[in-house]
ZADOMAR-438134 format. One line per field, with one value per residue (C-alpha): residue in three letters; chain; z, x, y. Coordinates in Angstrom, 2 decimals, m for minus. Layout:
BEGIN
residu = ALA,... .
chaine = A,... .
zz = Z,... .
xx = X,... .
yy = Y,... .
! end
This chain:
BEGIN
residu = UNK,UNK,UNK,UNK,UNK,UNK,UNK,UNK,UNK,UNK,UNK,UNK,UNK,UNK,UNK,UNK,UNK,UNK,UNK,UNK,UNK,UNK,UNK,UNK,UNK,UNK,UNK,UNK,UNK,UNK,UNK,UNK,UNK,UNK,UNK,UNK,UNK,UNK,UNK,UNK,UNK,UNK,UNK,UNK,UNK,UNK,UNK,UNK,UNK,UNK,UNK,UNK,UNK,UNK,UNK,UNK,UNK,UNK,UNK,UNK,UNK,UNK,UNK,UNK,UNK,UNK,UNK,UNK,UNK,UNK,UNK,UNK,UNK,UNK,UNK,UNK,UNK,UNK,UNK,UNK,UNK,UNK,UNK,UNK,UNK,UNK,UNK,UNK,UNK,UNK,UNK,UNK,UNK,UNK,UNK,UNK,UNK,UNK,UNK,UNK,UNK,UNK,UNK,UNK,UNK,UNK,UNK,UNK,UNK,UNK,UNK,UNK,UNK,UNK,UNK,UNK,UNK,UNK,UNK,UNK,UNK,UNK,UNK,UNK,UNK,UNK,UNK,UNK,UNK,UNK,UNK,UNK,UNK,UNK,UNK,UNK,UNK,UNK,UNK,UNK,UNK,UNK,UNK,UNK,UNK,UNK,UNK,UNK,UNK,UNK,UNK,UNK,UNK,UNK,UNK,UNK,UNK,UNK,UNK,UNK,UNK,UNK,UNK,UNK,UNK,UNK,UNK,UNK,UNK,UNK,UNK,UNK,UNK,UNK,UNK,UNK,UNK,UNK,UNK,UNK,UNK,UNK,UNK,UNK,UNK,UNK,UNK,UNK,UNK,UNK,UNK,UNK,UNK,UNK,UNK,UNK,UNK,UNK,UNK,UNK,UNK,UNK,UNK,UNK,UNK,UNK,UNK,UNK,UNK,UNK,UNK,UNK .
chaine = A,A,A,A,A,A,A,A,A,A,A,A,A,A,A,A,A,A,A,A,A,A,A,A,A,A,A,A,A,A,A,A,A,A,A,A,A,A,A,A,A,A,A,A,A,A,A,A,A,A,A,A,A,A,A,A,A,A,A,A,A,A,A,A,A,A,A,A,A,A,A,A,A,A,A,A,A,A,A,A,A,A,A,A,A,A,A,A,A,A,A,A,A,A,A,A,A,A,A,A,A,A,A,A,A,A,A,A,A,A,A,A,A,A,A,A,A,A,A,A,A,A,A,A,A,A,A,A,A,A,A,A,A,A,A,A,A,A,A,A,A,A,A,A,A,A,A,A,A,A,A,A,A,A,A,A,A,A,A,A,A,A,A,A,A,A,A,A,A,A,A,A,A,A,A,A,A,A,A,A,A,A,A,A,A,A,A,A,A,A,A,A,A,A,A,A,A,A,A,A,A,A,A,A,A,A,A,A,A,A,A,A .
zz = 0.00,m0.48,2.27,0.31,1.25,2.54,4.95,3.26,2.79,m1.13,m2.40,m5.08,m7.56,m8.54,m6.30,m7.38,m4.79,m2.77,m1.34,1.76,1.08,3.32,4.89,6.35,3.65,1.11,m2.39,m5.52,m7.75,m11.21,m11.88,m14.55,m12.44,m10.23,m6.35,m5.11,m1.72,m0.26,m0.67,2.12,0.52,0.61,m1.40,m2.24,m4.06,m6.21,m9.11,m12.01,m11.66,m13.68,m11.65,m10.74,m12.88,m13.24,m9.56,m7.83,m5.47,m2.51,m3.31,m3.96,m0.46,1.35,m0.65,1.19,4.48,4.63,3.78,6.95,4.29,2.73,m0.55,m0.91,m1.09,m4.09,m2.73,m1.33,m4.99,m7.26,m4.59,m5.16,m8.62,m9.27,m7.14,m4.55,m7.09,m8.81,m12.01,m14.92,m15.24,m12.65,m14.78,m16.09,m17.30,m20.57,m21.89,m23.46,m25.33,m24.66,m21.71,m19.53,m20.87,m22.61,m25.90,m26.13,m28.19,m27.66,m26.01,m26.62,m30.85,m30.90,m29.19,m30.50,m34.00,m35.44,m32.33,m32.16,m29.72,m27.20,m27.07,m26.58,m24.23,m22.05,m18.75,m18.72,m21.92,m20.46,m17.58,m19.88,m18.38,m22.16,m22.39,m20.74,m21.37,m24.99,m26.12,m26.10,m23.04,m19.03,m18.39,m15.70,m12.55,m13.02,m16.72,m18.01,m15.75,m17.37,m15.97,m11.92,m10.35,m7.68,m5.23,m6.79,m7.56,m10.55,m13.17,m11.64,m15.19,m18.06,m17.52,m15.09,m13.82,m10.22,m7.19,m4.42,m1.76,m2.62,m1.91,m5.06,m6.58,m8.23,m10.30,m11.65,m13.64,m17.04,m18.87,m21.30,m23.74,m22.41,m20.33,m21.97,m22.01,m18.42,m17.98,m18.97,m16.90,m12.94,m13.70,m15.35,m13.49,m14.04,m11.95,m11.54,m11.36,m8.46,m6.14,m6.79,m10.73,m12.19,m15.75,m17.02,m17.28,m13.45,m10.83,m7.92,m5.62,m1.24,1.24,4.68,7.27,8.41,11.82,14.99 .
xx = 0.00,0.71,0.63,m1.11,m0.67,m4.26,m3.18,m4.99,m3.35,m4.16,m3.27,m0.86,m3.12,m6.29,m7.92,m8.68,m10.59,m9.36,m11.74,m11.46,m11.73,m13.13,m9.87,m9.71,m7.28,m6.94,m7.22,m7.01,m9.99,m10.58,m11.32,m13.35,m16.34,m18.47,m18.12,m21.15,m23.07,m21.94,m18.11,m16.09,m13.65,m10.99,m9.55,m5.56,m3.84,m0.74,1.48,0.83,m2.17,m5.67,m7.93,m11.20,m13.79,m17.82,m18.31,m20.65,m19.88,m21.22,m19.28,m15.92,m16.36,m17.42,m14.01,m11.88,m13.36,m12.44,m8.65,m9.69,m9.92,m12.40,m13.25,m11.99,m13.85,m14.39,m11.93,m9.56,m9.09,m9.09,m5.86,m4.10,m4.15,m2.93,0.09,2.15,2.37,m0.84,m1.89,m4.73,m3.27,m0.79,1.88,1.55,m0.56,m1.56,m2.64,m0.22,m2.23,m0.92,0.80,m2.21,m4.51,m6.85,m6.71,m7.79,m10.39,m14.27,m14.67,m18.36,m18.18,m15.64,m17.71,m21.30,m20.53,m24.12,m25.91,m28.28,m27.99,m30.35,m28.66,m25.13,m25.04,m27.97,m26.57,m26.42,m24.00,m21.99,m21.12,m20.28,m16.84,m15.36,m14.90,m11.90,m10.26,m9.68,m6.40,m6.59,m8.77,m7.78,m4.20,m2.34,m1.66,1.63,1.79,1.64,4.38,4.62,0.86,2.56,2.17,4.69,2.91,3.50,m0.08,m0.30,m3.48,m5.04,m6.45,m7.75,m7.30,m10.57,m12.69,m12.65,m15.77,m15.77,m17.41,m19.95,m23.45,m24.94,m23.16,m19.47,m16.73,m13.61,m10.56,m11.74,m11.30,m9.34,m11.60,m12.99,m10.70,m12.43,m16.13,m17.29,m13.67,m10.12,m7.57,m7.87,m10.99,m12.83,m16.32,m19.02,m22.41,m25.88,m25.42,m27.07,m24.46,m25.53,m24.63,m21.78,m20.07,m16.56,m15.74,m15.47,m12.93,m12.08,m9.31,m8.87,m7.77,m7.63,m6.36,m3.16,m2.29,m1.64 .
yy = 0.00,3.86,6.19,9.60,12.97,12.91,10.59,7.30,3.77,2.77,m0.27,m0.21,m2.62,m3.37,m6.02,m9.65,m12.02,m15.00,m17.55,m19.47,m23.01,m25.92,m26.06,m22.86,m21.52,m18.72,m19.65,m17.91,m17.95,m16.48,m13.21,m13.66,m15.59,m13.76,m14.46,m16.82,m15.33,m17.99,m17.73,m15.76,m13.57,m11.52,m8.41,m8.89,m6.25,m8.03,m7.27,m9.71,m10.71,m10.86,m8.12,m9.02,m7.58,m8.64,m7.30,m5.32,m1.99,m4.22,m7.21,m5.15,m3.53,m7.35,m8.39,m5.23,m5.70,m9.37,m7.65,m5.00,m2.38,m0.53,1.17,4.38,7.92,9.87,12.34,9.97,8.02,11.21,12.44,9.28,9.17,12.20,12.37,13.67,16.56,16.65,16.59,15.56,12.18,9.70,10.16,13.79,16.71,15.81,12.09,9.58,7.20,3.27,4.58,3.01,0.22,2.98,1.18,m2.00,m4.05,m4.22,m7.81,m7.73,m6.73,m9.82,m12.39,m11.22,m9.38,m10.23,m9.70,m6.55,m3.70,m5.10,m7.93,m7.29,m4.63,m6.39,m7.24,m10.94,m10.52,m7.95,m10.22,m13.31,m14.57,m15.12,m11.43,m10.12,m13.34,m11.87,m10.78,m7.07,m6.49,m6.11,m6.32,m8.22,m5.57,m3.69,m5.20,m1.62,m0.12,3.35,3.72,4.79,7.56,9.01,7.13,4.00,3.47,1.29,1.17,4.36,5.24,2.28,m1.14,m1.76,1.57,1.19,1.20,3.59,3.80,6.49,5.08,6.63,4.24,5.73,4.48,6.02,5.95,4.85,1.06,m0.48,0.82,4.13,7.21,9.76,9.85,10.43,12.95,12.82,10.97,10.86,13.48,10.48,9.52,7.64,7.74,6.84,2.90,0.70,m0.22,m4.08,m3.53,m5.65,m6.26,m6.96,m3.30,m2.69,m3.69,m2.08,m0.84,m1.02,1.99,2.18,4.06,4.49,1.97,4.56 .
! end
């Protein structure tokens, strides 16, 4: 984790899940299958690793409090990703594209090219696990390494837009094939979605607060 100027404990990397098995042990588990009610959980943050997409606000902030974090603020993300120094992007003031995971391929054209509207952007298809298993979609944490910010903070922008813990139901940073549309860089946004709503474009991140 990253210690911020703000005083908040960010995790370096986006989070994938690990389950607790009948043994009483952490296992991984893909990231590209939604976590059961059922399973206990647990957020890890980890360089080199598939992030877990196809989750809910809800689920991402069950998966950080089984870590003994939490999702982070509005306010508390936006200052991490921009920097001890801060600017419009983690890495600078102006956008370099392919710098982040900003431009990848459209999962759902690829998998469904004949399919109508309605059908491929309807929300069972946009949580189909086949998507971000295509070349040209989420990157493995860290895999883009230019895409750091001087805290360290890796992915802050593309790769998987990210949950907080806004209860209107917020998430931020842009995806592998969107940084723009809802605001450029560490300014990107998007709102107005249930905090149960899920699909392969969203991932999420952990704070906390420092120990005293």
């Amino acid at each position: 984790m990253a210690l911020t100027q703000r005083g908040s404990c960010v995790d370096r990397y986006e989070g994938t899940l690990e389950t607790l098995d009948k043994n009483g042990r952490w296992q991984a588990r893909s990231p590209f299958t939604r976590p059961h009610a059922s399973e206990r959980v647990r957020a890890v943050s980890r360089r080199g690793v598939v992030p877990q997409a196809y989750v809910s606000q809800l689920e991402a902030a069950k998966a950080c409090a089984g870590a003994g974090k939490r999702l982070c603020t509005n306010a508390e993300w936006f200052d991490a990703c921009r920097g001890k120094v801060p600017t419009s992007y983690p890495y600078g003031t102006a956008r370099e594209p392919g710098r982040c995971n900003d431009r990848g391929v459209s999962p759902l054209l690829r998998l469904f090219p004949d399919g109508d509207a309605k059908f491929v952007f309807s929300f069972e298809t946009m949580n189909d696990p086949r998507l971000n298993q295509l070349a040209g979609t989420v990157a493995r944490t860290g895999q883009f390494d230019r895409c750091g910010n001087s805290y360290g903070l890796k992915d802050m922008v593309g790769n998987l837009h990210e949950w907080t813990a806004d209860p209107s139901g917020v998430f931020m940073g842009g995806y592998y094939l969107d940084t723009t549309q809802h605001g450029e860089g560490c300014h990107y946004m998007t709102t107005g979605h249930d905090t149960r709503y899920h699909d392969y474009s969203i991932g999420f991140r952990c704070c906390s607060d420092p120990q005293r």
